[in-house]
C-alpha positions in Angstrom: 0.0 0.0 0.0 3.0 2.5 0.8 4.7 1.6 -2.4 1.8 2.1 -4.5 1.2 5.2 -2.3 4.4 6.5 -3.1 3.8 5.7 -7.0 1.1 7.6 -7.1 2.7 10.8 -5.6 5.9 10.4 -8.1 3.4 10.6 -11.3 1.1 13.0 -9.9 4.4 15.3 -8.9 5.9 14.4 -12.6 2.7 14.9 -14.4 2.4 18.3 -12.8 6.0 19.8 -13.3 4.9 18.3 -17.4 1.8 20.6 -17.3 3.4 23.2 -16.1 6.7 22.8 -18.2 4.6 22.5 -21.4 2.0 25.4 -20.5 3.3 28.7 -22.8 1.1 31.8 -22.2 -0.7 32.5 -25.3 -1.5 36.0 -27.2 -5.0 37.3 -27.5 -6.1 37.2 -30.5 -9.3 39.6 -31.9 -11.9 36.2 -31.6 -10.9 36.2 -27.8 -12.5 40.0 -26.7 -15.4 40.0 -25.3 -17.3 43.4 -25.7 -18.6 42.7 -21.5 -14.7 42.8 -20.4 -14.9 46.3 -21.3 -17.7 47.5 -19.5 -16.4 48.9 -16.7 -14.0 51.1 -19.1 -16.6 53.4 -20.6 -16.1 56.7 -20.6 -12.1 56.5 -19.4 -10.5 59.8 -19.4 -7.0 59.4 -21.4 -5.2 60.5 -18.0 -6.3 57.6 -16.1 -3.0 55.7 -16.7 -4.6 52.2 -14.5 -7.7 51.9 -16.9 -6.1 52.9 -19.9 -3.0 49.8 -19.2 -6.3 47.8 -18.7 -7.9 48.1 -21.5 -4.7 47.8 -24.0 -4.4 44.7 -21.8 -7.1 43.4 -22.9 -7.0 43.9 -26.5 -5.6 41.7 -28.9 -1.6 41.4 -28.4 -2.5 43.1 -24.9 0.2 40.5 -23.6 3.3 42.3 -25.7 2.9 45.7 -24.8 5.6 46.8 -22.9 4.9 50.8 -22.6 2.6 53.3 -22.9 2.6 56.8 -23.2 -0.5 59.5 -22.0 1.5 62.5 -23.2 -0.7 65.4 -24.4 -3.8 63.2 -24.1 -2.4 60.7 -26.8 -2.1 57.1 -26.5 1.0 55.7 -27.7 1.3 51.7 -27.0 5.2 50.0 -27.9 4.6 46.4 -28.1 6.8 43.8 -27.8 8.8 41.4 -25.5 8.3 41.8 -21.7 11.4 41.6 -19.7 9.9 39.7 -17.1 7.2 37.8 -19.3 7.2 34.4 -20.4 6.6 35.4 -24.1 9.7 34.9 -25.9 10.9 37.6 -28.5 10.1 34.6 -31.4 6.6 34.1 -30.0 6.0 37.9 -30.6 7.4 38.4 -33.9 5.0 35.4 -35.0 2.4 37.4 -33.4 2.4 40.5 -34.9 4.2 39.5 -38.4 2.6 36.1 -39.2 1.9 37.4 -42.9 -1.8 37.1 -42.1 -1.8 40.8 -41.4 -2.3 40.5 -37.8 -1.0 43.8 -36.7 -3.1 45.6 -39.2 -5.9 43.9 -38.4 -4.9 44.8 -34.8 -4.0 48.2 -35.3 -7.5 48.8 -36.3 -9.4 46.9 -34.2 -7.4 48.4 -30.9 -7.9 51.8 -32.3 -11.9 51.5 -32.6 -12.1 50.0 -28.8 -9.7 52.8 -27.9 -11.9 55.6 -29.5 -15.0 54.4 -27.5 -13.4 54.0 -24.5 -11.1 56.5 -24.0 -13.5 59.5 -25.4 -11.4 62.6 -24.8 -7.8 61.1 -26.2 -6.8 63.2 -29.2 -4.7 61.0 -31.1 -3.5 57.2 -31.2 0.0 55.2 -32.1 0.9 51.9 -32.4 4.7 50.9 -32.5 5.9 46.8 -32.4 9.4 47.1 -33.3 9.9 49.5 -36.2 6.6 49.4 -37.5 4.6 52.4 -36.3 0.8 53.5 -37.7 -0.9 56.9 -36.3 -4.0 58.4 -36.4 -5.9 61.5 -35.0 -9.3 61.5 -32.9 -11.4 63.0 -35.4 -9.6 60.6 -38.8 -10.8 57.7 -37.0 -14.0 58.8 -35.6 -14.9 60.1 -39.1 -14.1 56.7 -40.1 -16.2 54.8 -37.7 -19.4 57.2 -38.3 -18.8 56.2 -42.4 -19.2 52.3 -41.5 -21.7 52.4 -38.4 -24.9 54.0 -39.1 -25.6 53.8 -35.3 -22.1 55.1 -34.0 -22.4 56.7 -31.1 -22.4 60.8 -30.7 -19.7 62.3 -28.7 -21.8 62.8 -25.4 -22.5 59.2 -25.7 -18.9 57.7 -25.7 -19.2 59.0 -21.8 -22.5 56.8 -21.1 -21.6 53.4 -19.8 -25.0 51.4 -21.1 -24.9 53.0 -24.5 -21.1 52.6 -25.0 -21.4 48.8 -23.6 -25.1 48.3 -25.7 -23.3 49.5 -28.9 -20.0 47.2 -28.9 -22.6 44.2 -28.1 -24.6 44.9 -30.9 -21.9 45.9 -33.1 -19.1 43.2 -32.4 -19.9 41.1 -35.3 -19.4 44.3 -37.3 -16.5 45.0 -36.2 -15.4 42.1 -36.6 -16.1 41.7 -40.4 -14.9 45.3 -40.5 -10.9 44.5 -39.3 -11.4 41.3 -41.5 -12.4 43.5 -44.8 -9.0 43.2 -46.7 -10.3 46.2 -49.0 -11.2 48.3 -46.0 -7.5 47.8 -44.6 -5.9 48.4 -47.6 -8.1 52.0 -48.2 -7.2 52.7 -44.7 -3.1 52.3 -44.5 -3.0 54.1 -47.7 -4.7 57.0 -46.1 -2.7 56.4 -43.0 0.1 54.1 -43.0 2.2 51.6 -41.0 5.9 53.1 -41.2 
C-alpha cells in the first residue's frame, strides 16, 4: 500500500512539473475580446493611466505591450517582449508579423475599442518594433461614423449602457470590418504603417 502510495505521488508530482513545463502563455487574439470585459471602461479619461493599461491589456496582443505613453492626451502603445514575461521575443514576432496581417488587423481593431473607450484622447500610435501607424481623434471617428450607421455621438462615448449596448450589438461588425482586406488596404493608404 505505501509503495503504490508512493507511486502515485511520483506521477502526480511528474505529471504536474509536465503541465506546467509545457503550458506557454498564449496571445490574444481579436476572436478572444469579449465586448462585456470592457464594460467597466466606458467613458475612461485618457489620464487615467490604470484603466487605460487595462484596457490595452485586454486587447488583442494586450500581452506584448511593454509601454505606454499619456503625453498630451495621446495614446501611444510600444509592443513587444516583456522583460519579465514568459513570451519569448520569437513568439512575438510570430504574433504581430505572421503574414496574415495581424498587426493591421490589430491596429485597427485596438484603435476603434480605444476611440469608444477613451472619449477625450486626441490622437493614437501603435509601434511593435519598427513598424509604427498613427491616427488622430477625429480621422478615426470620421471613419467609424462612415461604416456604423448607429455610432455613437460624442456625449454618448461618456455613457456606460450605450457605449457597452453599442460594442454588443456591433461586435460582429467589427469584426467583419478589421477582416475587410479592402477596407484595410483603403485605410493604410490613407494612414500608413511606417
Amino acid at each position: 500500500m505505501k509503495y503504490m502510495h508512493r507511486n502515485v505521488v511520483v506521477m502526480l508530482t511528474i505529471f504536474l512539473f509536465i503541465t506546467a513545463c509545457s503550458s506557454r502563455e498564449r496571445i490574444k487574439e481579436i476572436s478572444d475580446v469579449k465586448p462585456g470585459d470592457f464594460k467597466k471602461y466606458a467613458g475612461t479619461y485618457v489620464g487615467n493611466n490604470a484603466d487605460v493599461v487595462a484596457i490595452v491589456n485586454h486587447l488583442p496582443g494586450g500581452e506584448t505591450f511593454q509601454s505606454i505613453s499619456l503625453e498630451n492626451e495621446s495614446i501611444k502603445v510600444n509592443y513587444g517582449v516583456k522583460g519579465d514575461g514568459t513570451l519569448t521575443e520569437d513568439m512575438v514576432e510570430t504574433y504581430w508579423f505572421d503574414g496574415k496581417d495581424t498587426m493591421k488587423k490589430n491596429f485597427v481593431f485596438n484603435i476603434t475599442y480605444l476611440a469608444i473607450l477613451v472619449p477625450n484622447a486626441k490622437g493614437y500610435e501603435f509601434q511593435v518594433g519598427n513598424k509604427k501607424f498613427t491616427i488622430k481623434r477625429e480621422e478615426i471617428l470620421s471613419i467609424l461614423n462612415e461604416n456604423f450607421n448607429d455610432f455613437l455621438k460624442e456625449d454618448d462615448l461618456w455613457d456606460e449602457k450605450k457605449v457597452v449596448k453599442f460594442l454588443n450589438d456591433n461586435n460582429q461588425k467589427m469584426n467583419r470590418l478589421v477582416n475587410d482586406k479592402d477596407f484595410r488596404k483603403s485605410l493604410f493608404v490613407k494612414y500608413p504603417v511606417k
